[in-house]
MMTF fields as JSON, N, C-alpha, C and O atoms, coordinates in Angstrom:
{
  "mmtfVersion": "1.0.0",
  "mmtfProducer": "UNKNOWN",
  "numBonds": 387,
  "numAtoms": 388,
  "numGroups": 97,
  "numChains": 1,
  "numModels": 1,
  "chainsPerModel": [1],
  "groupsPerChain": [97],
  "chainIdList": ["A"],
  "bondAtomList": [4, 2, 8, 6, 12, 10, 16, 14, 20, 18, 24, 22, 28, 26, 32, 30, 36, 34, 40, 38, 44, 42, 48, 46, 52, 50, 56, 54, 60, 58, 64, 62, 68, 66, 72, 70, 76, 74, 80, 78, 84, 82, 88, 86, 92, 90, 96, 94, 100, 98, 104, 102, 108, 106, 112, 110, 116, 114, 120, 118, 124, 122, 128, 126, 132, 130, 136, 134, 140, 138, 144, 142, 148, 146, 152, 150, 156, 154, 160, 158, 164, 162, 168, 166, 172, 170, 176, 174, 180, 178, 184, 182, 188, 186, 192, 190, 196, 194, 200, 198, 204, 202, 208, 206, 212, 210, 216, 214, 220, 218, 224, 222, 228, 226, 232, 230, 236, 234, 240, 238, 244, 242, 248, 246, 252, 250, 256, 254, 260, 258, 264, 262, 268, 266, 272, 270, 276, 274, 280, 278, 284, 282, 288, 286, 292, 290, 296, 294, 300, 298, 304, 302, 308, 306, 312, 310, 316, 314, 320, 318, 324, 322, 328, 326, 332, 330, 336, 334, 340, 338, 344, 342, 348, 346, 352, 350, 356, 354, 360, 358, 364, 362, 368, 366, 372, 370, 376, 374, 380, 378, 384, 382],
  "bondOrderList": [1, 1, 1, 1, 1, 1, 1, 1, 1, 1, 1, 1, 1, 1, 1, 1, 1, 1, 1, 1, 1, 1, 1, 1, 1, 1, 1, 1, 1, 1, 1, 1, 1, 1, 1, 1, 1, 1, 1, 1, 1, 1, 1, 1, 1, 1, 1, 1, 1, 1, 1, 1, 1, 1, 1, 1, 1, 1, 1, 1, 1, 1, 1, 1, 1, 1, 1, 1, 1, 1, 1, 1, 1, 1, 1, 1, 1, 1, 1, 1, 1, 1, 1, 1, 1, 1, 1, 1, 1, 1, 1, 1, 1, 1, 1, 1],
  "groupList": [{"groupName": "UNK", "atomNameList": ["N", "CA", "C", "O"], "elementList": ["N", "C", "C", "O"], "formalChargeList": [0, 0, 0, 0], "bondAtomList": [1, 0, 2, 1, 3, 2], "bondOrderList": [1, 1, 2], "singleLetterCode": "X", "chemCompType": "L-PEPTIDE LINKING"}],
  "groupTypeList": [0, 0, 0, 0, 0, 0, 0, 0, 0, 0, 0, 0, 0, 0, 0, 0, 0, 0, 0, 0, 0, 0, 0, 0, 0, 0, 0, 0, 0, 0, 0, 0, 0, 0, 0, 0, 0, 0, 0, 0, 0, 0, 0, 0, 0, 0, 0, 0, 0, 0, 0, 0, 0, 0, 0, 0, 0, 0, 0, 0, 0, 0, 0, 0, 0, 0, 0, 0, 0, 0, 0, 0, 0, 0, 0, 0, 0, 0, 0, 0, 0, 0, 0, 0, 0, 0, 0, 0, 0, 0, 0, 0, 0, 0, 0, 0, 0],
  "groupIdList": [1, 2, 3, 4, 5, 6, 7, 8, 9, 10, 11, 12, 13, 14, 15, 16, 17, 18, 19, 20, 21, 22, 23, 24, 25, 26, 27, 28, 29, 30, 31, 32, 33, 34, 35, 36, 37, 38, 39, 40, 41, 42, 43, 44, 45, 46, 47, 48, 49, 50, 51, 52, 53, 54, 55, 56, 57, 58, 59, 60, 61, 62, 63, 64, 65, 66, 67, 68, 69, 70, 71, 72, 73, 74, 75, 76, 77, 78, 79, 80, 81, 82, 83, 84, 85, 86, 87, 88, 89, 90, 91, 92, 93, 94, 95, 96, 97],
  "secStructList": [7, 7, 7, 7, 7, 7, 2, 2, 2, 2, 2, 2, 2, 2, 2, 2, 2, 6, 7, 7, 7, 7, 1, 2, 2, 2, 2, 2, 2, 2, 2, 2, 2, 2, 2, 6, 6, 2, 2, 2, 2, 2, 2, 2, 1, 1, 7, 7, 6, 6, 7, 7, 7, 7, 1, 7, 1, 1, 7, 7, 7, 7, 7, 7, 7, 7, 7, 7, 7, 7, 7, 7, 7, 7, 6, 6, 6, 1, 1, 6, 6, 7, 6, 6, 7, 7, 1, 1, 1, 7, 7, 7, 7, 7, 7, 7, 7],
  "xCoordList": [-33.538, -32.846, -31.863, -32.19, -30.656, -29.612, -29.61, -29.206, -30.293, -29.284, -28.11, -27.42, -27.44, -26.286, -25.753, -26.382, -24.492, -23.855, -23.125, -22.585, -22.536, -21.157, -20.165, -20.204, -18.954, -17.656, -17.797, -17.419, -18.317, -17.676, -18.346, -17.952, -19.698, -20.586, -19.399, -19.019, -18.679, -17.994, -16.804, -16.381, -16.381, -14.841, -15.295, -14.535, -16.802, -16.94, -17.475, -17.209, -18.078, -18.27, -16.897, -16.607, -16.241, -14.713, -13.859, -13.192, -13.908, -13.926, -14.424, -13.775, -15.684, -16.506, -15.527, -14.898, -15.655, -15.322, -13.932, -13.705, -12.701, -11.235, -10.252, -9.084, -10.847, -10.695, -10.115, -10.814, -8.651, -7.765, -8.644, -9.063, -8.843, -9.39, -8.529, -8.204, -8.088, -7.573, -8.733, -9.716, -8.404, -9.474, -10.08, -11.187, -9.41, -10.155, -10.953, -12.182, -10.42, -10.92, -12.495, -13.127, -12.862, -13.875, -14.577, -15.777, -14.229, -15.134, -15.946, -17.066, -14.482, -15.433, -17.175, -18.176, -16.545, -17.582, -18.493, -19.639, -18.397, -19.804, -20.679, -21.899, -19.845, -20.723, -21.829, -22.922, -20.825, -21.696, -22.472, -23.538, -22.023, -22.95, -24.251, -25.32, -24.193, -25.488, -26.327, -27.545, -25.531, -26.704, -27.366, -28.35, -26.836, -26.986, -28.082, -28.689, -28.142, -29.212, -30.516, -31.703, -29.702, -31.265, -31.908, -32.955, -31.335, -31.803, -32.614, -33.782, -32.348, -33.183, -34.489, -35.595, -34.457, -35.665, -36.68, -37.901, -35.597, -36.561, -37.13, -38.302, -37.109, -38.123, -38.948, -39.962, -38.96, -39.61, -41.026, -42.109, -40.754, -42.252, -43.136, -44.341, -42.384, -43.586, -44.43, -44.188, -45.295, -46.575, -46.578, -46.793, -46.284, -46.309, -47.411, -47.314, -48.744, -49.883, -50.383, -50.955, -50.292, -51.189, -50.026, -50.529, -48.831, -47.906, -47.745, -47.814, -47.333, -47.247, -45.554, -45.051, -44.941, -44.017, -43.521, -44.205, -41.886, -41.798, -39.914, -39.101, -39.628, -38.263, -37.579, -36.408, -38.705, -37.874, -39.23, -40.431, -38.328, -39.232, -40.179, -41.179, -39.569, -39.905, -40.477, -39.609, -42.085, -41.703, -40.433, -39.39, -40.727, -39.368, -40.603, -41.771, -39.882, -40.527, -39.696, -38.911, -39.938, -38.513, -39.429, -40.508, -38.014, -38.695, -38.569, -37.41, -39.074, -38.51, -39.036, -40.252, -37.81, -38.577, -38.291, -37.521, -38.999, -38.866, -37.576, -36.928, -36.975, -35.985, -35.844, -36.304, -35.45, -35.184, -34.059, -33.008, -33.943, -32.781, -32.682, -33.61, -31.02, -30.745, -29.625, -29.361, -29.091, -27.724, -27.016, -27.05, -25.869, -24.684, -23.612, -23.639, -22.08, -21.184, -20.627, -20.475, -20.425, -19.464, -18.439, -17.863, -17.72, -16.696, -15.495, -14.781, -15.401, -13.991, -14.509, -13.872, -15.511, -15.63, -15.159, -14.65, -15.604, -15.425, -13.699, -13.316, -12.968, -11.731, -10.519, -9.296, -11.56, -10.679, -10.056, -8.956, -10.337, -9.242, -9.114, -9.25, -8.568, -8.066, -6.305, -5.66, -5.988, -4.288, -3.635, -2.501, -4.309, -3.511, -4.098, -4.044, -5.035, -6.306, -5.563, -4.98, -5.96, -5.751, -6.935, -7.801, -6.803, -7.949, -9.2, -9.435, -10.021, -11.15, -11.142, -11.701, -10.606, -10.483, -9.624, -8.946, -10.047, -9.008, -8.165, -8.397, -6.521, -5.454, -5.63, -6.108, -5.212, -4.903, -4.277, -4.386, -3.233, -1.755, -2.49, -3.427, -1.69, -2.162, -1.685, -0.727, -2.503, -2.337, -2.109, -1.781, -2.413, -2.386, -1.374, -1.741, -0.082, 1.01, 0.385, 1.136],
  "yCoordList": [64.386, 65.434, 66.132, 66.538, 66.245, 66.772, 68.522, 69.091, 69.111, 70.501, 70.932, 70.556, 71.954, 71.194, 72.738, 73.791, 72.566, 74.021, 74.216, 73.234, 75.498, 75.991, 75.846, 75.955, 75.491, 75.992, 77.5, 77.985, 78.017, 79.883, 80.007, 80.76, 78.801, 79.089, 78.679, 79.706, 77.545, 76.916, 77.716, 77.778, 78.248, 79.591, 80.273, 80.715, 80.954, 82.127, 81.484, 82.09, 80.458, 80.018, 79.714, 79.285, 79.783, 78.863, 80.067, 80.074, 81.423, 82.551, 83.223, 83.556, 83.262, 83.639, 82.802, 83.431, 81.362, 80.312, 80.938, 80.97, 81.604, 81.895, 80.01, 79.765, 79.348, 78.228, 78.15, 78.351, 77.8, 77.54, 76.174, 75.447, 75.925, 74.768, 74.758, 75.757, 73.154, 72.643, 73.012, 73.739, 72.443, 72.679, 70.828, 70.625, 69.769, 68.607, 69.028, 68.974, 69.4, 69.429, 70.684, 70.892, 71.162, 72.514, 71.334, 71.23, 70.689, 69.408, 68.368, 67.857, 68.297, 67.59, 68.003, 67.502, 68.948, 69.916, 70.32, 70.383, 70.704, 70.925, 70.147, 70.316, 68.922, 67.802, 67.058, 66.509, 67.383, 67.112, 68.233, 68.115, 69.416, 70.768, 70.496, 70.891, 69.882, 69.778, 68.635, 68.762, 67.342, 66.48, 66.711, 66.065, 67.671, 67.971, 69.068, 69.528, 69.379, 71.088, 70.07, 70.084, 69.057, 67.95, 67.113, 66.542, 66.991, 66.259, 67.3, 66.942, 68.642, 69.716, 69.711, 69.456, 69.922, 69.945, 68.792, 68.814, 67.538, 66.317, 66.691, 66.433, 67.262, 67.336, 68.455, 68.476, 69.645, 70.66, 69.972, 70.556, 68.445, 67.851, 67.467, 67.271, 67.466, 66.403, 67.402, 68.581, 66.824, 67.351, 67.514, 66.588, 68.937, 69.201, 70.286, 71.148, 69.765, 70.938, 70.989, 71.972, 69.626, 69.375, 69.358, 68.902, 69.6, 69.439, 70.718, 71.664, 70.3, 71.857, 71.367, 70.327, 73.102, 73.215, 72.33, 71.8, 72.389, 71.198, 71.547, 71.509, 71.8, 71.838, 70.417, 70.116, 69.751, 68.257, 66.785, 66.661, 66.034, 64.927, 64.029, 63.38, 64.195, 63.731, 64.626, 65.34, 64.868, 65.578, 65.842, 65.189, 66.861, 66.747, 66.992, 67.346, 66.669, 67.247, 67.18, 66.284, 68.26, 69.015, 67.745, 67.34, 67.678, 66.792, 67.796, 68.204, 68.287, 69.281, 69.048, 68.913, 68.95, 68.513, 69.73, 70.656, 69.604, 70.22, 70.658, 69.667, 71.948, 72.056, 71.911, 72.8, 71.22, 70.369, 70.77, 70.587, 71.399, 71.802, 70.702, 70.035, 70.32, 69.039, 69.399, 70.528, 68.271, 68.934, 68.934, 68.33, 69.976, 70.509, 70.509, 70.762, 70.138, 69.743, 71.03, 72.128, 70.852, 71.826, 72.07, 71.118, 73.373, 74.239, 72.757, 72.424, 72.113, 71.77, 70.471, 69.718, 69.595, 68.526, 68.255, 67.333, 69.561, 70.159, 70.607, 71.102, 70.514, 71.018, 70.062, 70.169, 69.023, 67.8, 67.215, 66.664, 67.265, 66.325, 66.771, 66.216, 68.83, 69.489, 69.474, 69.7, 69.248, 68.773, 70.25, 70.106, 71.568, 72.737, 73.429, 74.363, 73.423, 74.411, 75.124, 74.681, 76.685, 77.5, 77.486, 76.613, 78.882, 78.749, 77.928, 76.86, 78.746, 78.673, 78.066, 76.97, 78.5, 78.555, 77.033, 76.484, 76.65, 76.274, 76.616, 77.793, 76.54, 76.879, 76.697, 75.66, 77.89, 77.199, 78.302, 79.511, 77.178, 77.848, 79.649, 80.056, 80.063, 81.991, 81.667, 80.931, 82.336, 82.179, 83.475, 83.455, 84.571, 85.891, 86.708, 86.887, 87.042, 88.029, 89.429, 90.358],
  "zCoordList": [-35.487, -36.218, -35.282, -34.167, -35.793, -34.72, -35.121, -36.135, -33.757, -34.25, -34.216, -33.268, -35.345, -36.01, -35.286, -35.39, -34.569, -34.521, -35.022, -35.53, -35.289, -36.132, -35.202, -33.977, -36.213, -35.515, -35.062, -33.995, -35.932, -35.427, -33.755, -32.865, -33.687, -32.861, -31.841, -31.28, -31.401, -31.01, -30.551, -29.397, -31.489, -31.003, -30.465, -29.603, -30.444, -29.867, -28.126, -27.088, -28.176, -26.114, -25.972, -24.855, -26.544, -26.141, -25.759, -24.725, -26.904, -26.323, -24.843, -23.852, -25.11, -23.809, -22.34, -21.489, -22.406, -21.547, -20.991, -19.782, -22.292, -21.772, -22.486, -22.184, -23.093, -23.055, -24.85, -25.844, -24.807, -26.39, -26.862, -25.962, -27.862, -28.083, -29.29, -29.931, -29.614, -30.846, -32.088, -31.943, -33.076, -34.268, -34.217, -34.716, -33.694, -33.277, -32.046, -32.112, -31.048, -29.883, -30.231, -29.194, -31.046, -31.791, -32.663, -32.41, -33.351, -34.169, -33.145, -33.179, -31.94, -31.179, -29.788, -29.275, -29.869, -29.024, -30.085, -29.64, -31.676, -31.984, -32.094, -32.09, -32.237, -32.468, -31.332, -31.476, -29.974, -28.563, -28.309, -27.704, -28.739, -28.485, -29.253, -28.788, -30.327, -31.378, -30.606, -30.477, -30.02, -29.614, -28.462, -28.102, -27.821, -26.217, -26.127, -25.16, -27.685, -27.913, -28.561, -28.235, -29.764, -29.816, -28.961, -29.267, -27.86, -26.744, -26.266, -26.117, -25.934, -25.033, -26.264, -25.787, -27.511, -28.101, -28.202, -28.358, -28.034, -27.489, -26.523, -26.796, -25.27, -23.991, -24.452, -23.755, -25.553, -25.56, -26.343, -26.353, -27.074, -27.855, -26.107, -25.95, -25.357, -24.054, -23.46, -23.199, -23.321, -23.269, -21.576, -20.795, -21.203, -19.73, -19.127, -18.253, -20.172, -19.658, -18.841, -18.372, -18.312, -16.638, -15.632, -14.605, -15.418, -14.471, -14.497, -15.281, -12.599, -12.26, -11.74, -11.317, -12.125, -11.76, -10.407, -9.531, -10.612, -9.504, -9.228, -10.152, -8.075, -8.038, -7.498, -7.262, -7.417, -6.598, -7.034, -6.793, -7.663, -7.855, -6.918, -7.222, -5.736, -4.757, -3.715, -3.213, -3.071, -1.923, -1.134, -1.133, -0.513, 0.631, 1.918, 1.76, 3.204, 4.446, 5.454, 5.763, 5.982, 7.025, 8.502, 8.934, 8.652, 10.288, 11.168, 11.095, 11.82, 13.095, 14.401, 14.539, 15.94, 16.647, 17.737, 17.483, 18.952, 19.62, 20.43, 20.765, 20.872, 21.331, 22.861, 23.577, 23.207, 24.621, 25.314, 24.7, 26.712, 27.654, 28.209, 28.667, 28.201, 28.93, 30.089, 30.501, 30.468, 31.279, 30.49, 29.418, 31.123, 30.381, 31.033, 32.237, 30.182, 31.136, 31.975, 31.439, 32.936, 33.948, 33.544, 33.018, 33.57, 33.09, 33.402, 32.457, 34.518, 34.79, 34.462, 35.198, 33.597, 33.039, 31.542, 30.905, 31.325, 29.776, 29.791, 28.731, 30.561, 30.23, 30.906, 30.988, 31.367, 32.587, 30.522, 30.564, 29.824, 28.671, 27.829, 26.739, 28.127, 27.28, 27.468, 28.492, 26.581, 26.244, 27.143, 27.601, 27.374, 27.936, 28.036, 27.236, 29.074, 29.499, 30.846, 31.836, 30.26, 31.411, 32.494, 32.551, 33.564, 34.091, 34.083, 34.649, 33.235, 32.768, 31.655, 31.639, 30.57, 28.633, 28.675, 29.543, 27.203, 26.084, 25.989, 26.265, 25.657, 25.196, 24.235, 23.775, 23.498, 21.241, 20.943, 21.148, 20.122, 19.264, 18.701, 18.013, 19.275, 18.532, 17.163, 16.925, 16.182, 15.212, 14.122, 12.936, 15.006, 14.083, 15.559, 16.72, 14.911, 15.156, 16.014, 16.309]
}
C-alpha cells in the first residue's frame, strides 16, 4: 500500500526547502515522496524486540598503539631542501598586508 501525499503537502517542503518546483516536477516528487514514506512503514512491520540499538553494523575497534620517541631531524636537515630558508625558519610568500 503506497502512502499517498498531497500536492499541497509537496508545495509546502518545496516552500520550506526555498525550492520553485514545476507542477510536473510536484507530481513527480509526490509520487517518490509517497514510496519513500511506504518503504519507511515497510521497516516499522519488522520485528526489532530483541535488538539492541546499534549505530554501526559492524563492530568497530580503535587500534591504538603506543606513543614512541624516535629521532628527529636537525634544524639544518629539515631546511637543507627548503627552496628559501632563512636562518633558522621556512620562508613563505606573506600573505596578509
Amino acid at each position: 500500500m503506497i502512502m499517498k501525499i498531497s500536492k499541497e503537502m509537496v508545495k509546502y517542503v518545496s516552500l520550506l526547502s526555498r525550492l520553485e518546483l514545476t507542477s510536473k516536477e510536484i507530481e513527480l516528487y509526490q509520487d517518490q515522496l509517497s514510496r519513500i514514506l511506504s518503504y519507511v512503514e515497510k521497516l516499522n512491520e519488522v520485528n526489532t524486540k530483541d535488538i539492541e540499538p546499534t549505530s554501526h553494523v559492524i563492530s568497530l575497534n580503535n587500534v591504538f598503539r603506543e606513543d614512541m620517541t624516535g629521532e628527529s631531524l636537525s634544524r639544518e636537515e629539515a631546511l637543507r631542501n627548503a627552496p628559501d630558508p632563512t636562518h633558522k625558519f621556512f620562508r613563505v610568500p606573506k600573505i596578509i598586508e
